[in-house]
Phi, psi and omega in degrees: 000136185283165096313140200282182186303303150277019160257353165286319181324294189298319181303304177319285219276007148266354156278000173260350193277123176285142211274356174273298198316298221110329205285164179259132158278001159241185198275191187266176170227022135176161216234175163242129191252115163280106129325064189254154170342260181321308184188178199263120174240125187248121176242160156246120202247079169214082180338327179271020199208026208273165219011052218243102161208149182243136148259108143278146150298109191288005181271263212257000201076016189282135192242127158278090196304139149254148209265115171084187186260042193293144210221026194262032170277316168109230188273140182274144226268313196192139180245130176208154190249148211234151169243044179154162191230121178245034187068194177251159166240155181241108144220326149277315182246123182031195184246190177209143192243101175260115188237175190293108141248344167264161159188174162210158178299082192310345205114182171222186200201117179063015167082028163247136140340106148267161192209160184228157237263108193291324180217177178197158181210118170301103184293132190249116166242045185235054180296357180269358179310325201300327187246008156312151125009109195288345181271321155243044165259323157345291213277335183284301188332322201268356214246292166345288174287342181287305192303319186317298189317313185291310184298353174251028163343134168243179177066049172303054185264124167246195185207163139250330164263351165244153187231128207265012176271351165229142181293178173303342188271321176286304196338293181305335194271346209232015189292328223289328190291006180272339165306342197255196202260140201293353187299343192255003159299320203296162163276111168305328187287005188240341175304120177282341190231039157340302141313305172284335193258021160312292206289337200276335181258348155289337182236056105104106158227025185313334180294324180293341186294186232115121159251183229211122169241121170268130191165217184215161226169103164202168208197122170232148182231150202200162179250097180276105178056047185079340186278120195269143170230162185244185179205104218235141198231117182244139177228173205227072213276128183289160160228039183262046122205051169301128152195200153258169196313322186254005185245346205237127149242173156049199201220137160273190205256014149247072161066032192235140204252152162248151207038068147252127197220150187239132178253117169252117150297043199292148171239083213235123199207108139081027188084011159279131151231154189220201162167147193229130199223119159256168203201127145252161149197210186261157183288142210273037149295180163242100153228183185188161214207091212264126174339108193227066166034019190260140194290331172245115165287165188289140163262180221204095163276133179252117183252127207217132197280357160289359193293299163322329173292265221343301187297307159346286163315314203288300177283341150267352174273319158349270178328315185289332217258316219239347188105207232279139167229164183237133002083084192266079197266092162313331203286179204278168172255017184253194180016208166235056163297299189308340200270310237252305172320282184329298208278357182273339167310299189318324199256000176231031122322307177293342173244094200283345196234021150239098133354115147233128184234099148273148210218107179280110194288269224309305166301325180266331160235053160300153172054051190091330229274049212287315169277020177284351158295343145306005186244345152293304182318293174321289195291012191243340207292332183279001166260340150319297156334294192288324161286329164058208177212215200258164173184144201224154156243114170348337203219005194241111169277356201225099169286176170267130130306151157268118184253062170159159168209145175254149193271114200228122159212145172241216206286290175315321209043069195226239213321326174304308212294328167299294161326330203260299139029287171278353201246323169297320187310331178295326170321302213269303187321315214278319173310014181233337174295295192314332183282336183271348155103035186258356205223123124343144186268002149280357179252176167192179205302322188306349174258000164259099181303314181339290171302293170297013149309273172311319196259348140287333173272033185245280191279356174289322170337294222280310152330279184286336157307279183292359164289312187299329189263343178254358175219009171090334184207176215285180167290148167279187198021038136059241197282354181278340177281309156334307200233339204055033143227166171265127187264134129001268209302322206274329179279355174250343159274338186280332186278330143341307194285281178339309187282328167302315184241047151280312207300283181329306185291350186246339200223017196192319189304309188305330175290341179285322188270009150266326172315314191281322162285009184266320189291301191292356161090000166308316223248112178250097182313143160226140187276333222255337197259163159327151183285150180276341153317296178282326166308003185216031187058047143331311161248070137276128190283164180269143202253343182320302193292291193322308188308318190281298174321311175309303175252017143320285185287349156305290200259046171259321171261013181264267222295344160276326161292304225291298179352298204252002192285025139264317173285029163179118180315303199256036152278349173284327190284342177306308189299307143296344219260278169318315173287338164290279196334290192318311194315298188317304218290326178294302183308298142018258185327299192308309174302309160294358172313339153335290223265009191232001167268158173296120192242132182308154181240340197284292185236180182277156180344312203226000000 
């Protein structure tokens, strides 16, 4: 006997529904968003998910579930369709609503859809702005441009039926949990927006939550011996020491490192799946490298009688999430990277049940020379071997875990770490092939161009997301992940790069790490204390145009008196006249570096 049309509905929407709550486990996957005079209603027009509706108050932001399909607003002013709610923030004045307006199709992962998120738009809900204060209409402006700043964020993946915040390996250990709704699924250290979706979750709106992982998600599928196999590469950015490259270093003091990122390899072949999980961040001392308009600044080891916890915590939460870890130190051993390499030795001396392998990338793959990470691989390979990775069978309730993982870093943990990364991962690929019997135990991927083709420009791909989300711009060396050499083009795009986040770290980042500690919830806006601006000069002027403007036109007019200074003394006394000015106004600038970059104002460093 078929079933009718309404009745499949229902049966569906009771398997998406938990069987305690009521509430639907998965999200809406679109939505409409209705304007009216007052205030804002976002429904959900996703036949599994239906009559899943909300109001904010376009006055103070107070937000309402609504029951049913309820329609007593009358007609809305302007309509529009939103693919997602990625919540809210509340600060001086009402609140602000970030929702979806874009998305495009990532692929899918475990047979869910992924989507990665193309644009977002703050609903502003602060109408009461109007009657404020002029010192705190200032500071909501200045609050205001930080949310701009959130909204072109990159590197966005949701799901609405899956949670991409745990690997394959929790996932499984984690099955019994897929009944309740995802937020409460998610690992909170991968959630980006984690902070914003409290109030969506205070007021039961589990169909509206999506959580959100920033990091990178692509997936090539090839055919290998008549065989199809797919490889899906996830990396996982935490956000408990979210920041950008030169403001976010180091480790704070309970052990959580910046640009600590978690990478998944999935292998997906013939009802196998499999997955290899590496883990970067920064070296987990307390130190920092503060922007002086010099193209490298000095770095700063902080000696702090908490350092030795600090790294402890750090390397036992390794241990508790992932097992056994090996401990991988890219940096140079000279100047000061070595000062920095030296003293992370000194402190993992101390931890006897942590590998530490230092490998000077830079000496050792001078000039291209990529492949000398073989002379790493050997000291590392037979504890790889041993941690192995996870790998399930179609026909297996008790899949092999992966017991350990290594951990890789240089200064950035961006460019070394990708390439040195990219190269176990190639490692490990060919040992999960050989296990799965598509590989010999003499072959490896590197004799299929395709694949390797492909599954290298899978991690440079990977590679420039996240350099993009912590320095502004894509990664260097590339072209040693691409190609395994360095090309003339790829050395005029890494200088291309180099100079973009010469600009950005000096002139742009601090306004990105207060948008980020304002999102992630560091930075806790008070209605009630002094504005955070003016204790930290916010209107105070930038002395930067002025500056630049001084010694431009010194030595714009320097080089026009020199010109004519033989035919008449005192374009020469001009000429000096000028050229001092510049010279000063530059030694100025030089001393002062510090005080002429863009600096974060909400909070401190640690």
């Amino acid at each position: 006997m078929e079933i009718g049309d309404e009745e499949e509905q229902e049966c569906r929407q009771t398997l998406l529904r938990d069987e305690h709550t009521g509430e639907f486990k998965r999200c809406s996957r679109e939505m409409r968003l209705e304007e009216f005079g007052d205030k804002f209603v976002i429904r959900s027009i996703d036949p599994d998910v239906p009559d899943a509706a909300f109001s904010i108050d376009r006055s103070d932001g107070l937000l309402q579930r609504l029951e049913g399909n309820s329609t007593d607003f009358g007609a809305p002013l302007n309509t529009s369709i939103i693919y997602g709610v990625v919540g809210t923030i509340r600060l001086l004045v009402g609140a602000y609503v970030l929702v979806i307006t874009s998305r495009e199709a990532a692929g899918s992962h475990l047979g869910v859809p992924i989507y990665l998120i193309k644009s977002m738009k703050f609903l502003l809900c602060n109408g009461s702005l109007k009657h404020s204060a002029s010192q705190l209409k200032r500071d909501e402006a200045y609050f205001i441009t930080l949310l701009r700043t959130v909204e072109s964020t990159p590197g966005l993946y949701y799901s609405y039926d899956g949670d991409l915040t745990l690997n394959v390996q929790r996932t499984c250990r984690s099955a019994k949990r897929q009944g309740i709704p995802l937020w409460k699924q998610a690992d909170p250290r991968f959630v980006w927006n984690r902070i914003l979706l409290e109030e969506l979750i205070e007021c039961k709106l589990d169909v509206f939550s999506i959580p959100i992982i920033q990091g990178s998600f692509h997936s090539i599928e090839v055919t290998m011996k008549d065989l199809p196999i797919k490889i899906t590469l996830i990396s996982r950015r935490c956000t408990w020491r979210l920041g950008t490259r030169m403001w976010r270093r180091g480790a704070n003091l309970e052990g959580d490192t910046a640009n600590f990122v978690e990478t998944e390899q999935v292998l997906e072949f013939g009802g196998f799946t499999s997955s290899f999980m590496m883990v970067r961040g920064s070296v987990p001392l307390i130190w920092e490298q503060i922007v002086d308009l010099s193209y490298k600044p000095r770095l700063n080891i902080i000696s702090h009688p908490e350092t030795t916890r600090v790294v402890e915590c750090h390397f036992n939460d390794l241990a508790q999430r992932y097992g056994e870890i090996i401990a991988v130190d890219l940096t140079d051993k000279d100047g000061d990277e070595g000062q920095l390499s030296k003293a992370f030795e000194v402190e993992m001396e101390k931890l006897p049940n942590v590998r530490y392998v230092s490998f000077d990338f830079h000496h050792f793959c001078a000039n291209g020379n990529f492949d000398n990470l073989e002379l790493l691989y050997e000291q590392i390979s037979q504890a790889i071997e041993k941690q192995g990775f996870f790998l399930l069978s179609s026909d297996s309730e008790t899949p092999v875990e992966q017991k350990g993982a290594v951990r890789v870093n240089c200064i950035d943990c961006l460019d070394r770490t990708n390439v040195t990364q990219s190269y176990i991962g190639r490692k490990s690929l060919n040992m999960q092939l050989q296990k799965m019997g598509v590989l010999s135990s003499d072959e490896c991927i590197s004799t299929y161009d395709d694949l390797y083709e492909k599954f290298r420009i899978l991690w440079a791909t990977n590679g420039d997301e996240i350099s993009l989300e912590y320095s502004g711009t894509h990664a260097l060396k590339g072209d040693l992940v691409r190609y395994g050499r360095q090309t003339v083009f790829g050395l005029l795009k890494d200088g291309m790069s180099a100079l973009s986040r010469y600009y950005l770290n000096n002139f742009q980042d601090g306004l990105r790490q207060d948008a980020l500690d304002l999102i992630s919830g560091r930075y806790s806006v008070n209605r009630n204390g002094p504005s955070p601006f003016q204790l930290n000069g916010f209107e105070s002027l930038s002395y930067l145009p002025v500056a630049s403007v001084f010694i431009v036109g010194g030595l714009s007019l320097t080089t026009s008196t020199f010109n004519q200074a033989g035919r008449r003394m005192h374009h020469f006394a001009s000429t000096v006249l000028w050229a001092g000015l510049a010279a000063g106004v530059l030694a100025i600038v030089k001393a002062n570096g510090r005080q002429f970059c863009s600096r974060p104002r909400l909070c401190r460093l640690f």
